[in-house]
VOBA-1610 file (N, C-alpha, C; in pm, whole numbers, padded with zeros to 5 digits, always signed):
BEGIN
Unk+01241+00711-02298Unk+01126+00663-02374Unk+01089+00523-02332Unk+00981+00501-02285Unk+00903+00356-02328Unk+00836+00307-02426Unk+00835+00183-02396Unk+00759+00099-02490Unk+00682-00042-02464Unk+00594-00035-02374Unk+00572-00148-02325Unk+00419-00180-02395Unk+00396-00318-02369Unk+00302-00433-02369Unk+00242-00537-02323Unk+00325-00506-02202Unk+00266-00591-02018Unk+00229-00504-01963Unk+00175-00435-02020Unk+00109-00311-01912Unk+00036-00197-02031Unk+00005-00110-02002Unk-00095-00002-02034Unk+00027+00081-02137Unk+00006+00058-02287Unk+00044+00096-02411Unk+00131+00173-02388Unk+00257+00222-02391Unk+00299+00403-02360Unk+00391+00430-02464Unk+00405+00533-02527Unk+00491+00606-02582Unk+00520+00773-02524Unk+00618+00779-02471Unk+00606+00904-02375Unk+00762+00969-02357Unk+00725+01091-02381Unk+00852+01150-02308Unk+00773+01289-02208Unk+00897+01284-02067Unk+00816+01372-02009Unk+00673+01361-01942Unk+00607+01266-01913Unk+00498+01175-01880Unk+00445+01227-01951Unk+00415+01280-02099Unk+00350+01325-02193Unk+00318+01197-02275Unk+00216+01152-02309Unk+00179+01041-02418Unk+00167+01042-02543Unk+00238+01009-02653Unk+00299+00992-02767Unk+00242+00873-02885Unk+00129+00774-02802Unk+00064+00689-02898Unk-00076+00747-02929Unk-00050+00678-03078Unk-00225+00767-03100Unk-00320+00713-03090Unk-00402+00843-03059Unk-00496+00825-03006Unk-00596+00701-03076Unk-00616+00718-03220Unk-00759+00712-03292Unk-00676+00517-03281Unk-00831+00442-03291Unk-00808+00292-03249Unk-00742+00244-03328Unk-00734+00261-03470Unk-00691+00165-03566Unk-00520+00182-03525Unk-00490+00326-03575Unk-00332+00323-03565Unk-00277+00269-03457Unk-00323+00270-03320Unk-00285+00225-03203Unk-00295+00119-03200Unk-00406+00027-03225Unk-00409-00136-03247Unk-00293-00155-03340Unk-00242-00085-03445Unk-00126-00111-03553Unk+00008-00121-03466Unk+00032-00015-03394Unk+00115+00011-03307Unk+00136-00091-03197Unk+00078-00153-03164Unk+00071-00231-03035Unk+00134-00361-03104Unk+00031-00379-03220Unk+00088-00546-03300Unk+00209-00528-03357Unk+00281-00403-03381Unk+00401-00412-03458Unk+00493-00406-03353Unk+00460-00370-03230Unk+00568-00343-03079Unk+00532-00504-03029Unk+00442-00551-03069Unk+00478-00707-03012Unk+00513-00819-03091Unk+00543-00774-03197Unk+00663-00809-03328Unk+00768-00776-03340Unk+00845-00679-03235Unk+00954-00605-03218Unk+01049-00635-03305Unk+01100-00534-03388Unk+01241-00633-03392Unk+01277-00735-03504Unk+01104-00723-03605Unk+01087-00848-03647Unk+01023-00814-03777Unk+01045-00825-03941Unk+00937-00805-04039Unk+00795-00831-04012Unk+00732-00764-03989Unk+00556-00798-03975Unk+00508-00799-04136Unk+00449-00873-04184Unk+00395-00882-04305Unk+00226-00777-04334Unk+00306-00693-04441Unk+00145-00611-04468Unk+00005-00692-04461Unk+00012-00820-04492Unk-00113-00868-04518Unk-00103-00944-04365Unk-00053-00950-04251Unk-00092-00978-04127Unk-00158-00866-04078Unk-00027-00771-04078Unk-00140-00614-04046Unk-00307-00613-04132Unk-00326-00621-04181Unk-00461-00631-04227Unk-00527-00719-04175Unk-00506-00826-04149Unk-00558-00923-04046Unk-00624-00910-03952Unk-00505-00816-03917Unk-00511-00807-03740Unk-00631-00676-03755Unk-00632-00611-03828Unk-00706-00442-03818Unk-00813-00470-03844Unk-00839-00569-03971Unk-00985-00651-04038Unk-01064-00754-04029Unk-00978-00834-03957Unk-01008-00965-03994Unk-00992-01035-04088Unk-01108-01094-04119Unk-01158-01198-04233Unk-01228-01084-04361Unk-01233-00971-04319Unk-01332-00896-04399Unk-01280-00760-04426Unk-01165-00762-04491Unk-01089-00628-04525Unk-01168-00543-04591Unk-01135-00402-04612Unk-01193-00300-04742Unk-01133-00290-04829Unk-01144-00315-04936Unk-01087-00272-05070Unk-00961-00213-05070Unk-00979-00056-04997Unk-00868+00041-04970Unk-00779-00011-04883Unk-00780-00141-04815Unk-00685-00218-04646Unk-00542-00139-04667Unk-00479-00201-04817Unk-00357-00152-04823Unk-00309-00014-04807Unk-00409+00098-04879Unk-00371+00231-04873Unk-00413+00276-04740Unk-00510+00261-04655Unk-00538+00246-04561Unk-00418+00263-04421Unk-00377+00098-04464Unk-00270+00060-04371Unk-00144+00187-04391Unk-00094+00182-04520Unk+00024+00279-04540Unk-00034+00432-04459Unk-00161+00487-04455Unk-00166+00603-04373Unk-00152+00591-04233Unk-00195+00413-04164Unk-00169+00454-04054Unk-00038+00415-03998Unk+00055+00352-04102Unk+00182+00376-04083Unk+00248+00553-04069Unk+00202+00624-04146Unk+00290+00737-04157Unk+00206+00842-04009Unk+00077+00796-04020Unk+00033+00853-03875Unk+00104+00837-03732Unk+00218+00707-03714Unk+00260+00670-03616Unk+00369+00722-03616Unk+00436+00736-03790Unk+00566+00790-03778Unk+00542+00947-03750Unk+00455+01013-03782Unk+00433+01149-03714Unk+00421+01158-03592Unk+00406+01089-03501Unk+00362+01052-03353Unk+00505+01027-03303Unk+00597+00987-03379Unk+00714+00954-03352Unk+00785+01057-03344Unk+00773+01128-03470Unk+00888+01225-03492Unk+00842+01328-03389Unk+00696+01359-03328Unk+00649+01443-03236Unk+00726+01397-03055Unk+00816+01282-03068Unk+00839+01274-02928Unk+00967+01333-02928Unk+00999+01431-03044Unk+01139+01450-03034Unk+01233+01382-03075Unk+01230+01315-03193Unk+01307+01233-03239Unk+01438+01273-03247Unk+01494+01387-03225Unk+01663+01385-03178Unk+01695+01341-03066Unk+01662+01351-02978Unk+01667+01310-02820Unk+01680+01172-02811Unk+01559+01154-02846Unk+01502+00980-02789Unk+01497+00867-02903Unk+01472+00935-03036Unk+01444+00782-03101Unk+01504+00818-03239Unk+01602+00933-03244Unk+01663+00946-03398Unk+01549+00931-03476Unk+01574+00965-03635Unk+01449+00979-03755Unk+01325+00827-03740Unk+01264+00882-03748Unk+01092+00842-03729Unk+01139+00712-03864Unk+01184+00704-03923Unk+01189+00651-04087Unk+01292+00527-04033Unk+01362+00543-03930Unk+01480+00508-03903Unk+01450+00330-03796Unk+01307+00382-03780Unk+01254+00351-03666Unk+01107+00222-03637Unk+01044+00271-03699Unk+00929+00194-03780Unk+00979+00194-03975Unk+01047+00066-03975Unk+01076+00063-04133Unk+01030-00027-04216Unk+00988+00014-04308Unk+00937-00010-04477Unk+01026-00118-04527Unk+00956-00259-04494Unk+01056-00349-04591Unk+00935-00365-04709Unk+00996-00517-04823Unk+00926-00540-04922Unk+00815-00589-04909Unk+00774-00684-04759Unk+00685-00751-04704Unk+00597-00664-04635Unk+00651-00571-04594Unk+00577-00535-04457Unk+00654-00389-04382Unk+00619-00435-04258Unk+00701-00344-04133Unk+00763-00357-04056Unk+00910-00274-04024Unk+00927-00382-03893Unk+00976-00250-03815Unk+00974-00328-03623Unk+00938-00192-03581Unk+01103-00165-03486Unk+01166-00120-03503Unk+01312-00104-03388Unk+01297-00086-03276Unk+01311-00161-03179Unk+01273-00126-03045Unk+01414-00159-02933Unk+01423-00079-02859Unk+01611-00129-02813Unk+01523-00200-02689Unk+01574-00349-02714Unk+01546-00465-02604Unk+01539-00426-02482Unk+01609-00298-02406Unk+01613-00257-02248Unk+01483-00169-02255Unk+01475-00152-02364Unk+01348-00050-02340Unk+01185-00095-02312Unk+01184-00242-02362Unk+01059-00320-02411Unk+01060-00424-02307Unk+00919-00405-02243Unk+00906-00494-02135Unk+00897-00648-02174Unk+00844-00723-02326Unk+00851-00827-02371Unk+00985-00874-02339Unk+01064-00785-02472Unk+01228-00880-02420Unk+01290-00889-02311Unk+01305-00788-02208Unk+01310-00801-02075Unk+01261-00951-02024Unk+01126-00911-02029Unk+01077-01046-01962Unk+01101-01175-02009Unk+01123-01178-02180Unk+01187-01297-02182Unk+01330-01342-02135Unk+01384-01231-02144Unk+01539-01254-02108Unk+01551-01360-01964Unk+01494-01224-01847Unk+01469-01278-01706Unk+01429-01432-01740Unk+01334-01446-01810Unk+01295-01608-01766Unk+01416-01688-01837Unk+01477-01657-01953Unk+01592-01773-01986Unk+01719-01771-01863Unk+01719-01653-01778Unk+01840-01645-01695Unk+01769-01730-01581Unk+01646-01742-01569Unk+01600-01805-01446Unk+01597-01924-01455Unk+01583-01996-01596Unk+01595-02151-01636Unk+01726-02199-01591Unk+01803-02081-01644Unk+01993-02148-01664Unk+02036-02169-01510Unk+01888-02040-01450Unk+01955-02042-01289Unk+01924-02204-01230Unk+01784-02245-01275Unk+01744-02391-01240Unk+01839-02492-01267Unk+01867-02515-01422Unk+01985-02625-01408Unk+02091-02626-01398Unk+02129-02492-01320Unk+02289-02443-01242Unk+02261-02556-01094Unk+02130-02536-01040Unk+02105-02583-00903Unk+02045-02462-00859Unk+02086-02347-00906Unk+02081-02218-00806Unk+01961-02181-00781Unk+01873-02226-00679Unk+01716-02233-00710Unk+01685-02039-00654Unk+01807-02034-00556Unk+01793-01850-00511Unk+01777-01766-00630Unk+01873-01771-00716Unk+01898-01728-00848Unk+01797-01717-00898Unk+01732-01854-00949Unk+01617-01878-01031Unk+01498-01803-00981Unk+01500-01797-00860Unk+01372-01754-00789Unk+01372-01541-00827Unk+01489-01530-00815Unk+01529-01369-00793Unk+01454-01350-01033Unk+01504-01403-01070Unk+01504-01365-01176Unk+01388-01410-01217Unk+01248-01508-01193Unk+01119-01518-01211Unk+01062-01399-01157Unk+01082-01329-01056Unk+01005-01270-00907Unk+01089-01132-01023Unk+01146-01123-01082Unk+01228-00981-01136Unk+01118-00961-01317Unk+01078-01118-01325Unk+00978-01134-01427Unk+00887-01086-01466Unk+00841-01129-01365Unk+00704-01103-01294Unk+00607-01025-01246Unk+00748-00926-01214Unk+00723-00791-01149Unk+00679-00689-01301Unk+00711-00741-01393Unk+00696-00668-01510Unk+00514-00646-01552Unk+00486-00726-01498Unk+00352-00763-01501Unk+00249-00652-01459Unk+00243-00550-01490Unk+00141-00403-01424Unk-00010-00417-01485Unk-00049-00505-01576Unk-00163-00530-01603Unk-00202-00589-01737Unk-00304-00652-01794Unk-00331-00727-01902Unk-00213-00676-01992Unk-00200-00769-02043Unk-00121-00740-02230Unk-00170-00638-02293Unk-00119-00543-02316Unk-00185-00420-02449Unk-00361-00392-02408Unk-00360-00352-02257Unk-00474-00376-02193Unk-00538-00267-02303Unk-00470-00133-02343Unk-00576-00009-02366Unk-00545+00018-02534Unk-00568-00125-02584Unk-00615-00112-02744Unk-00694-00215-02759Unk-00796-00212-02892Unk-00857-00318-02976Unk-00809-00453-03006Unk-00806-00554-02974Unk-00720-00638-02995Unk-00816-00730-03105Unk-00707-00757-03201Unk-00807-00817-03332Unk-00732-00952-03325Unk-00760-01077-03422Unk-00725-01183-03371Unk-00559-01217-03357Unk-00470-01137-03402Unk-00340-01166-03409Unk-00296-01128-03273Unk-00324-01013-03229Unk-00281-00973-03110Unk-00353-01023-02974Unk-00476-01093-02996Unk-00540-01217-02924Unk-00442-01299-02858Unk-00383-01369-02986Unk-00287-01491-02959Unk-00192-01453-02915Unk-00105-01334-02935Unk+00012-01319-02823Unk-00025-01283-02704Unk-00155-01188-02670Unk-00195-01224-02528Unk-00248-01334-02453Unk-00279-01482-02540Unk-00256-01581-02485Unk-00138-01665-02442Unk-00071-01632-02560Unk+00058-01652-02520Unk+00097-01602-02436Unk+00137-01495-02387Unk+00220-01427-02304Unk+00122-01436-02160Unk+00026-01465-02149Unk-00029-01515-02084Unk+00016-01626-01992Unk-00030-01742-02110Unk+00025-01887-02032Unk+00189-01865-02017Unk+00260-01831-02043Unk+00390-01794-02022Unk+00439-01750-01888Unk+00314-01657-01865Unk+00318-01583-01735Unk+00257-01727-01604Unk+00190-01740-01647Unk+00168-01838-01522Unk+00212-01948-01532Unk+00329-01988-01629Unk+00437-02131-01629Unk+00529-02083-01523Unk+00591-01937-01587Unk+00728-01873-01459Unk+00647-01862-01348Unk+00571-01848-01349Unk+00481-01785-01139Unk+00517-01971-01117Unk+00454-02078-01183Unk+00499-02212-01110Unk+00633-02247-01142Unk+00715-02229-01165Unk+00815-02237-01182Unk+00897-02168-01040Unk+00854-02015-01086Unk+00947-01968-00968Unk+00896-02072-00822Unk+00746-02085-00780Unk+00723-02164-00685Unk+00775-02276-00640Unk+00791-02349-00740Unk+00877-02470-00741Unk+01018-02392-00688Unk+01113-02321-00762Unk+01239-02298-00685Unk+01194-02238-00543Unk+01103-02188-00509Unk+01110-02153-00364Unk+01047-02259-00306Unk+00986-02377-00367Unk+00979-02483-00244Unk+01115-02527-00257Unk+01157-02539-00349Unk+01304-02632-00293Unk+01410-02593-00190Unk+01394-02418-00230Unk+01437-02375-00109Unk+01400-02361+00046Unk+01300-02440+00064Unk+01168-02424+00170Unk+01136-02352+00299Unk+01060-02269+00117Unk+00979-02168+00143Unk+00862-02150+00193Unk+00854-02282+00219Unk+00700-02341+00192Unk+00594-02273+00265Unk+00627-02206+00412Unk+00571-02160+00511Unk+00497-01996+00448Unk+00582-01989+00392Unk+00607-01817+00310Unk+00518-01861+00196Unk+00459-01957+00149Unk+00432-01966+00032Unk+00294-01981+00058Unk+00260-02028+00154Unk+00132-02085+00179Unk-00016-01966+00177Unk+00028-01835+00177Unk-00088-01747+00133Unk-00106-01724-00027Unk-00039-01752-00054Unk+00016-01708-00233Unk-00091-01834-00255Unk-00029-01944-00234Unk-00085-02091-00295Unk-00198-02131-00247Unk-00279-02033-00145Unk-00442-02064-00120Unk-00488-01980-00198Unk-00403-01847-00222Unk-00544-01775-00327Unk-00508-01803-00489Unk-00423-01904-00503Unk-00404-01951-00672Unk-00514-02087-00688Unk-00469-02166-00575Unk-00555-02274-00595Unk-00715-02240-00622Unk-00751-02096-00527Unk-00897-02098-00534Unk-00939-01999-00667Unk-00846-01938-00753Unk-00854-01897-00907Unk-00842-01998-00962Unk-00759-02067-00967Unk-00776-02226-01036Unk-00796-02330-00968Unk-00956-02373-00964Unk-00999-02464-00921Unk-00955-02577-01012Unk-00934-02625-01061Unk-00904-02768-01137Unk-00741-02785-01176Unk-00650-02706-01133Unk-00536-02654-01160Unk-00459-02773-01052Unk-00404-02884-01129Unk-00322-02984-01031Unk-00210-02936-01025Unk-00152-02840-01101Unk+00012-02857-01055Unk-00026-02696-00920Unk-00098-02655-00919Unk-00089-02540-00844Unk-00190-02621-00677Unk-00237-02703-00697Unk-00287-02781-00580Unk-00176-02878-00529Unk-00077-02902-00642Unk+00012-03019-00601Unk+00100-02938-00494Unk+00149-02784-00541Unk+00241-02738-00408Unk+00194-02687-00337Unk+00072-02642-00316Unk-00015-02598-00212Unk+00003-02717-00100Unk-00052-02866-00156Unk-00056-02982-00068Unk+00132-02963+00005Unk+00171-02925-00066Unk+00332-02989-00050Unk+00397-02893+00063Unk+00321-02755+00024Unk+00379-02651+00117Unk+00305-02666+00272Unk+00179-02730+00240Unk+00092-02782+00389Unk+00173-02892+00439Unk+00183-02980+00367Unk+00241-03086+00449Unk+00352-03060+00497Unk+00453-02966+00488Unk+00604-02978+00547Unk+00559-02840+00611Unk+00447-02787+00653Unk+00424-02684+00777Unk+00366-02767+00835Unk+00324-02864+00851Unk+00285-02954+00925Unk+00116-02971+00948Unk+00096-02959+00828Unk-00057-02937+00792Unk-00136-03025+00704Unk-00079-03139+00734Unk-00100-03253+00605Unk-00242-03259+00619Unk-00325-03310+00735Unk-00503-03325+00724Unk-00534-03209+00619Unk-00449-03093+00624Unk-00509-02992+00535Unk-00489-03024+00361Unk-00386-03065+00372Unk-00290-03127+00239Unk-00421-03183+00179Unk-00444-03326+00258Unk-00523-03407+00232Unk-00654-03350+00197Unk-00711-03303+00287Unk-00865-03228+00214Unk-00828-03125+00064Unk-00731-03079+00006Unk-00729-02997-00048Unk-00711-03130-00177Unk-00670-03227-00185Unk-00685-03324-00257Unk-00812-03339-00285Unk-00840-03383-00193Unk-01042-03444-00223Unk-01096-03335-00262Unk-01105-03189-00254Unk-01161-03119-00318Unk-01101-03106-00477Unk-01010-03146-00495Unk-00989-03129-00598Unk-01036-03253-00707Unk-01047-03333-00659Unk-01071-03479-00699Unk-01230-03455-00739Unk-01313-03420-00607Unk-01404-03413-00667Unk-01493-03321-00782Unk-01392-03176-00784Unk-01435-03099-00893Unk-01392-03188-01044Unk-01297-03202-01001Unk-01261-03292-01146Unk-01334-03422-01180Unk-01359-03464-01109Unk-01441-03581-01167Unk-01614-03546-01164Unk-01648-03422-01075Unk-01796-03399-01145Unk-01792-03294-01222Unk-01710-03184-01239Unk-01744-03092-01317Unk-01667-03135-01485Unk-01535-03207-01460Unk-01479-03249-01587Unk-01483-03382-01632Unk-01565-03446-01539Unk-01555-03590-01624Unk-01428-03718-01557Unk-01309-03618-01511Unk-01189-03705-01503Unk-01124-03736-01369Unk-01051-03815-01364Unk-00977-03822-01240Unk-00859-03756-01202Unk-00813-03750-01128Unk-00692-03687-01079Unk-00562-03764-01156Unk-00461-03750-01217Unk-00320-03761-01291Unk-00295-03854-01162Unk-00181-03943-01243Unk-00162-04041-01178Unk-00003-03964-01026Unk+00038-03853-01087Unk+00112-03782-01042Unk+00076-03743-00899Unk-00023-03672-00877Unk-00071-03648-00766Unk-00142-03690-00695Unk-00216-03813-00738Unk-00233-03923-00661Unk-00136-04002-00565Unk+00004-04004-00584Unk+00114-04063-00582Unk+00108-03903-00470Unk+00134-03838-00472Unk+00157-03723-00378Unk+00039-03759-00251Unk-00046-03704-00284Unk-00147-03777-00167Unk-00136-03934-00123Unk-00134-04012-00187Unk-00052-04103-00113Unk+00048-04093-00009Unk+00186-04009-00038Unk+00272-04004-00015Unk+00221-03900+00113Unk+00123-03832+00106Unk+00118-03742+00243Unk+00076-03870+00336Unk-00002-03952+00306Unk-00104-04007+00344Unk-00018-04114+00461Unk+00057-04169+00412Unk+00158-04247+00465Unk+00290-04167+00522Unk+00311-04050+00549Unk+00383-03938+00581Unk+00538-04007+00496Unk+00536-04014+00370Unk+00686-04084+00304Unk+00788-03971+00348Unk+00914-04039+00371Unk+00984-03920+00441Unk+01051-03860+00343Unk+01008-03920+00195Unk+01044-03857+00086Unk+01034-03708+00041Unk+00918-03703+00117Unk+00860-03563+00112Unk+00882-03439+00198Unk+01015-03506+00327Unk+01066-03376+00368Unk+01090-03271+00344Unk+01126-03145+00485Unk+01152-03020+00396Unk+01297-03058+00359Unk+01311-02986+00248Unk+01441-03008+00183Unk+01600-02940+00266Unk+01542-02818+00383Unk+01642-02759+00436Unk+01700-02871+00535
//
């Protein structure tokens, strides 16, 4: 059985699909699988299904499309794969909460990988770190809860999990410049820089991976373009950080060797 939320909704046994169909219960389903694990409060579920502008009926409502999911449940064969439906999506005093076994759910996975990839960073072990971002990452098959309604609660964890996702992608980068990678890196980090045009930490190793292939004039122009989007399209200047980097190409500091 799956259960994912970095990728396209599934409940399945047998490549047979097991989430339901109709929008509401499935939007229910999606916000309580990215609460895993966790009391969800009845009056968030309403939130998330309504908004600002519930119906009268929200509560009785909600309780049907609870028992709609647990029928959806008990239909995947609940001896096999997920024991009693009741057992599974449960009825506290607050709310719901939904059981999901952590190997099964691409969220905890992926958080796991990234705390093993941190511990790998301040071990030193930048190989490590790199294997377990890149093992992250890979989890990644398409938007967050791409194929439901997303109402404002489940918004915010796809922002979240979002920016999350592109902290580990610079992160892992960083451990593979240290390992220098830089040469290897340099197609990755032209087509990030040109999705994020105003993006300094993703221009800062682009410059960094040019300059130690021996491409600093390139380094350097990729500065000034950046300088100048930022100061005409945003108003601002470049961080005093990467100024100090362009400098540092500028004057070839031997600070900035490859690290091998």
């Amino acid at each position: 059985m799956e259960m994912r939320v970095l990728g396209p909704l599934v409940l399945a046994k047998h490549g047979i699909s097991y989430v339901p169909k109709a929008p509401k219960p499935r939007q229910l389903l999606a916000f309580l699988m990215l609460n895993a694990n966790q009391t969800v409060r009845a009056t968030d579920c309403i939130a998330e299904l309504w908004g600002s502008a519930p119906p009268k009926s929200a509560m009785s409502t909600l309780q049907t499309y609870v028992l709609h999911i647990r029928r959806r449940l008990r239909a995947a064969d609940s001896s096999e794969y997920l024991g009693n439906a009741e057992d599974i999506l449960l009825t506290k005093s607050q709310g719901y909460e939904l059981i999901v076994e952590p190997s099964e759910f691409d969220r905890a996975v992926f958080e796991w990988l990234i705390s093993k990839g941190r511990a790998a960073v301040v071990k030193g072990d930048d190989r490590a770190a790199s294997e377990s971002f890149r093992s992250a990452l890979s989890l990644w098959r398409g938007p967050v809860a791409a194929d439901v309604r997303a109402g404002p609660l489940i918004s915010m964890h796809q922002v979240g999990l979002r920016e999350t996702r592109r902290g580990v992608l610079d992160q892992r980068i960083e451990a593979e410049l240290r390992l220098g990678l830089h040469r290897e890196l340099l197609g990755e980090l032209h087509s990030l820089v040109r999705a994020r045009r105003t993006d300094e930490n993703a221009h800062a190793q682009f410059m960094l991976a040019l300059h130690r292939s021996g491409r600093s004039e390139r380094a350097l122009r990729v500065y000034r373009g950046l300088d100048h989007r930022l100061r005409h399209k945003l108003g601002i200047e470049p961080s005093p950080q990467i100024q100090h980097l362009y400098a540092a190409i500028k004057s070839a500091d031997p600070l900035l060797t490859n690290p091998e």
